[in-house]
C-alpha angles and dihedrals in degrees: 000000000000104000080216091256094098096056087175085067125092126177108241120195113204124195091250086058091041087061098046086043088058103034087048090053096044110249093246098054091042095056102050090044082061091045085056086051094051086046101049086050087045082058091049096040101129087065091062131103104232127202134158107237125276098240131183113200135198135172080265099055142280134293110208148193121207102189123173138150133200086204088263105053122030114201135185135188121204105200139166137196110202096160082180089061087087092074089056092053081249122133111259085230133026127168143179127199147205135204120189139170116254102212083061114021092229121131116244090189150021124182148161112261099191099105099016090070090047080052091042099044091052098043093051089052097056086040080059094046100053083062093039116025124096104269110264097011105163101170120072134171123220112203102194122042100196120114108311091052099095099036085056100054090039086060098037087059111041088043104043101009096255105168106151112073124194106196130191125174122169082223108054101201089068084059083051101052086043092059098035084053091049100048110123098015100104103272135123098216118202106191101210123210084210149030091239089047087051091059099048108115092359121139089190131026127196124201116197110151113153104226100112084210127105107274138168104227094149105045111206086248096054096059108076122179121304109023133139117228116199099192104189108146096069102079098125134072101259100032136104151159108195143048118252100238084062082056095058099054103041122083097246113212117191144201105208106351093206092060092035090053091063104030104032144086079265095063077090100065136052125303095241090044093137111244124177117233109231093211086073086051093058100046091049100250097117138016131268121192108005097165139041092216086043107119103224121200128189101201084199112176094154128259136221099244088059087060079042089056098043093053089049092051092045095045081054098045090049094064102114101008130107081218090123151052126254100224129194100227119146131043112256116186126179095232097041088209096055096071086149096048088055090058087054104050083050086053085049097044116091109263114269086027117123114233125238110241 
């Protein structure tokens, strides 16, 4: 990486290095390595600038920033949700990302976040779990097969141990890509013709479906005592999973209430409805699971300090890698104050040739 001489340089992660990045590193380990990252920021979360998203909505979906800061690094996510791109052949959700230095301004990174939220999603729903789910669960049902299907049941085994998968899609072929995808990865796959199929037997259940509508994808009957519910498809206003009598009688835990309020399963219920923030879980300043027979819900819509904490892992992992581009991002004169000078000498230079600063 830029040795800082060279100010004009930033670090870019494409997706082809991200993958490389990934694949060099092994999915499972990096993804509990990023869980420990989340965690560690969850730990620190009153240092944080905290923000709920700046998001522009249409009747096609929501572009989105994520921005945050720990006083040293600043971050920020740009992120959209167009359920309808499928048709095109396009992702629902695609993101890029920046980290900079706050004493200067300058970026210090610049990656892809693609597949780095689909990594960072997952791996803060098993770091939730550790805190949430039944000791020892090892089922769990994923009720919606698209593309953070697999992400999801790979962190949910290397972090808590999850290797039966009960999987229901409405569209069976994505069961079938989930599973395909799967095979030979340590898990014993039951493909379900229902949701209340799905949750027979199951400890956890995630719902991830894409239709940013309100749905009842959890219906109050299907949910008994003691299970998990990683709620990760509600994340819009506009746009649920579960019913809301599921939601009263479950213990809600939160990233950032006044985001989740808006954006989450509790957007159903009252605005004074208590939830838990699981930042406080995980710093020891409230419970998590008390009871076996206790129904636990991550109300999980994604927050800017996990996108933080996945740029700060990345920047970390690239550290003696060729994993990334050298771009030439930022104007670097020689004379900071002769910008302009700088755009001449670039008119005057051969062409092809690079100009000095």
């Amino acid at each position: 990486m830029s040795d800082g001489r060279h100010l004009n340089i930033v670090p870019f992660v494409s997706v082809d290095n991200m993958m490389k990045l990934v694949n060099a590193i092994g999915v499972e380990r990096f993804l509990v390595e990023l869980a420990g990252f989340i965690e560690a920021d969850f730990r620190r979360w009153e240092l944080f600038d905290k923000t709920p998203r700046i998001a522009s909505h249409s009747s096609d979906g929501v572009i989105e920033l994520m921005p945050t800061s720990d006083g040293a690094v600043y971050g920020f996510k740009y992120v959209n949700g167009h359920p309808k791109n499928t048709r095109d052949g396009r992702q629902t959700v695609t993101a890029f990302g920046v980290l900079a230095e706050v004493a200067s301004g300058y970026p210090v990174l610049l990656s892809e976040m693609t597949i780095l939220t689909a990594l960072r999603t997952a791996a803060t729903s098993a770091m939730a779990a550790t805190y949430l789910a039944p000791k020892g669960a090892r089922t769990m049902a994923i009720i919606g097969n698209g593309a953070q299907s697999e992400f999801q049941a790979l962190a949910f085994k290397a972090i808590l141990g999850v290797d039966r998968l009960r999987l229901y899609d409405l569209d069976r072929s994505a069961s079938e890509k989930c599973a395909r995808n799967l095979d030979g990865l340590g898990f014993d796959i039951a493909i379900c013709s229902s949701g209340e199929e799905a949750l027979a037997g199951a400890q956890i259940v995630t719902t991830v479906t894409a239709d940013k509508q309100y749905a009842t994808i959890l219906t109050d009957n299907m949910v008994g005592e003691g299970l998990h519910i990683n709620a990760v498809g509600g994340d819009c206003p506009g746009k649920t999973e579960l019913a809301a009598d599921i939601l009263r009688r479950s213990d809600i835990f939160v990233e950032f209430p006044p985001q989740t309020r808006i954006e989450g399963e509790i957007q159903q219920l009252a605005h004074d409805h208590p939830v838990t923030e699981l930042w406080r879980v995980v710093a020891g300043a409230a419970p998590g699971r008390r009871d076996p027979r206790q129904i636990t819900l991550f109300d999980s819509v994604g927050f800017a300090i996990e996108d933080f904490s996945a740029l700060r892992y990345v920047r970390e992992k690239l550290a003696g890698t060729r994993f990334y581009e050298e771009l030439d991002l930022l104007a670097d004169p020689d004379e900071p104050r002769d910008l302009f000078g700088m755009l001449l000498r670039a008119k005057a230079a051969p062409q092809g040739t690079p100009a000095a600063a």
